[in-house]
N, C-alpha and C positions, 0 to 999 in steps of 0.2 A: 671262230679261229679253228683251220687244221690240226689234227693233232701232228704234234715234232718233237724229234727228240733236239732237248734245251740243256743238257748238259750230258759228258761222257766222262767216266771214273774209272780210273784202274787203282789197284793199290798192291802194288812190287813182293811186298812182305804180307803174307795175310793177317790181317789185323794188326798191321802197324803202319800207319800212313796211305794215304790217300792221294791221287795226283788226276787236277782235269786237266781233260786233253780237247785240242778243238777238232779233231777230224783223228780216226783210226781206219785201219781195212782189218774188217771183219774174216775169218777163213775158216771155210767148213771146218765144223766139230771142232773146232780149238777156241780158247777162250778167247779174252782181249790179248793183244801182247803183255808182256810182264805183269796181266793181272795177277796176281797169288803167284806167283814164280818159285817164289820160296816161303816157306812158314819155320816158324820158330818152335822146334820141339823141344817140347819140357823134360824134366829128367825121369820122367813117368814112361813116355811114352813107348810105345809098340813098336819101332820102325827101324828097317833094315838101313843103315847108316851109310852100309858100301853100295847097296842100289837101292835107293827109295823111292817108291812107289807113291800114287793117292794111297791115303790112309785116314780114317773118319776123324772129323776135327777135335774129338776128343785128346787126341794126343800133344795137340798143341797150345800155346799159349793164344789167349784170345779175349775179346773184349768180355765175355761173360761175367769171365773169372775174375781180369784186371781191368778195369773201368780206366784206369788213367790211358790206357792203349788209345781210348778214342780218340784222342787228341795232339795223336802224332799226323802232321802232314808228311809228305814224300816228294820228292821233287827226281825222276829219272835223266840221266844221260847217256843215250843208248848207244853211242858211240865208244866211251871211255868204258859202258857196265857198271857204272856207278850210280848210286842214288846216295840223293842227301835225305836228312831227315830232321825234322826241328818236331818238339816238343816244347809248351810254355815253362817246365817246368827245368830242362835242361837242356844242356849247349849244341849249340846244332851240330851232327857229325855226317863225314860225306867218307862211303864205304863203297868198295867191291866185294856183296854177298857172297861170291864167289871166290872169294881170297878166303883161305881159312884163317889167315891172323888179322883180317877184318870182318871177318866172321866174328871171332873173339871178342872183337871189339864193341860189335851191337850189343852181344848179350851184355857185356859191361854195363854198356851204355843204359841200356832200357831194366836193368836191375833192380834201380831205386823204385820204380814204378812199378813193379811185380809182386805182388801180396806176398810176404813171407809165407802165411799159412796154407799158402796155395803150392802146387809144383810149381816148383820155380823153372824160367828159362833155361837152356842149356845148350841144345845146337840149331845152328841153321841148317833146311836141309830142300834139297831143288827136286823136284818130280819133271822127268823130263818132257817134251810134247804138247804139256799141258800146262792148267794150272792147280793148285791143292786149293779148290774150291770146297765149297760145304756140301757139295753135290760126288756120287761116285760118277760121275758122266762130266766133259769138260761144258759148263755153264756157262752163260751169261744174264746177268739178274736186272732188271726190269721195274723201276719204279715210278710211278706216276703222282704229278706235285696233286692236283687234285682231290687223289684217296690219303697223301700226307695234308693236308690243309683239313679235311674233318678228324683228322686223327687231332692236330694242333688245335683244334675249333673244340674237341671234347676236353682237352688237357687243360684248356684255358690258358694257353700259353705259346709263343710260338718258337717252334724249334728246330734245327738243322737237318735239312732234306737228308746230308751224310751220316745219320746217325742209321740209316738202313745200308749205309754201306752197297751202296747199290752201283751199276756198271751204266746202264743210261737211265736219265731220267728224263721223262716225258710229258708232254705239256698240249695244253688246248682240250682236253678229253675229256669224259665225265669220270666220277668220282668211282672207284671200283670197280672199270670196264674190263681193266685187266683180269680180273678174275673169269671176265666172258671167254677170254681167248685159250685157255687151256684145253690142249688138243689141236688146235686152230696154227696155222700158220700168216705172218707179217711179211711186210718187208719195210727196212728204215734203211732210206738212200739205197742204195745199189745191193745193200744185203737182204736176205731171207731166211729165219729164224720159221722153226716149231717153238711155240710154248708148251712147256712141258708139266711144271706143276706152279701151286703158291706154293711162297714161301713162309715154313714156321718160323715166328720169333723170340729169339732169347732176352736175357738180364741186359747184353752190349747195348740195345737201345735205349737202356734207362737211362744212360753216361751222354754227359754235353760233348761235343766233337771240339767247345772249347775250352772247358777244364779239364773232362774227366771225371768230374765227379757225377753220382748218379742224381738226377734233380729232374726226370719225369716219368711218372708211373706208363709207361710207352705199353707193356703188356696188358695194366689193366683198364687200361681206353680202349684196345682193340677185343679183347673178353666182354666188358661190360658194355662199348657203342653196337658191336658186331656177332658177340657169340662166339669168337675165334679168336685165334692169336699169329694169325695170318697177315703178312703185308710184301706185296709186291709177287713177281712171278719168276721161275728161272725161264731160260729159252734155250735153245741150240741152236747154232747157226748152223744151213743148211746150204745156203749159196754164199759163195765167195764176194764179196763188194765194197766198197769204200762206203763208210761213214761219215757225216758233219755233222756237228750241232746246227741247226735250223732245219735239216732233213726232216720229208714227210715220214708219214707212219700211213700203210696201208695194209688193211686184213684182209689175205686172201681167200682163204677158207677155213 
């Protein structure tokens, strides 16, 4: 089998909800569309409120800290600027991030779910151009079922390809190729990406994408299978092009 990319992920709010898409267009140096658009800063953070900038994700609310985050889905409507949002845990609400008094509203909404003893939620907040990736350069992150299927194969258990939160994921390849490509340039369907580094993994992967609660030691299978705590690759797009899921994957150099 070819390798292809078999699924495409954006997620609107960083680390809150997730939404597949079957076909996107790729455009130099910007992320996916509404990938990370907006992230939810905590009452902690660093960040200029009247123009916000990227800012390291420390400032934000995110799976590490709050585990139940994993297990919000997203559903976008890029017409209206609205996205819905459902959690198993609470009522599903359909918001414009960009409205401040639905603004208001998420942080309500996603509160129960926010560890008291943690920074609690407090504003939404949009970087423009881009998205408020885990990267200071706009990313698009790279996962292959393959190098997740031994990670699953060590855990003894099998668990949600989304739990890496990743933007495409890739199918047909061997196990850890991605790690050969950094430096190296692809092309998936009509775009063309640099890969640029792997990515480090935090505590977010411990968490099920269907409860939230933490129930797989995800860090210490990739330390103890591999020596690292490494999974997946960021990239940059380089060429402008349309995407599908079933699109080849070709290394150029």
């Amino acid at each position: 089998m070819n390798g292809h990319v078999a699924e495409i992920w954006r997620h609107p709010i960083k680390s809150h909800g997730r939404e597949e898409l079957a076909r996107i267009l790729l455009t130099e140096a910007r992320t996916i569309p509404w990938d990370r658009r907006w992230a939810v800063a905590h009452e902690l953070a660093k960040v200029d409120f009247d123009a916000p900038e990227w800012a390291p994700c420390s400032n934000f609310s995110r799976g590490a800290k709050a585990p139940k985050l994993q297990a919000i889905e997203a559903r976008c409507n890029l017409p209206s600027g609205k996205v819905t949002f459902t959690h198993p845990d609470l009522k599903e609400l359909t918001i414009n991030p960009d409205d401040p008094g639905d603004a208001g509203l998420f942080i309500q909404w996603v509160m129960p779910i926010s560890p008291p003893e943690r920074a609690l939620p407090a504003r939404l907040v949009r970087v423009t151009k881009r998205g408020m990736t885990d990267t200071d350069y706009p990313s698009i992150s790279i996962i292959n079922r393959a190098s997740h299927a031994e990670v699953a194969q060590r855990l003894g258990k099998d668990i949600s390809i989304n739990r890496w939160r990743g933007n495409l994921v890739l199918d047909g390849l061997d196990p850890w190729v991605e790690r050969d490509w950094i430096g190296r340039k692809i092309r998936v369907g009509l775009a063309e990406l640099e890969v640029r580094e792997n990515i480090t993994r935090c505590r977010a992967t411990t968490a099920s994408t269907r409860t939230g609660e933490r129930d797989a030691d995800t860090l210490g299978a990739l330390n103890g299978g591999w020596g690292h705590q490494e999974f997946g690759a960021y990239a940059v797009v380089t060429k402008t092009g349309d995407l599908r899921q079933g699109d080849t994957i070709e290394v150029l150099s």
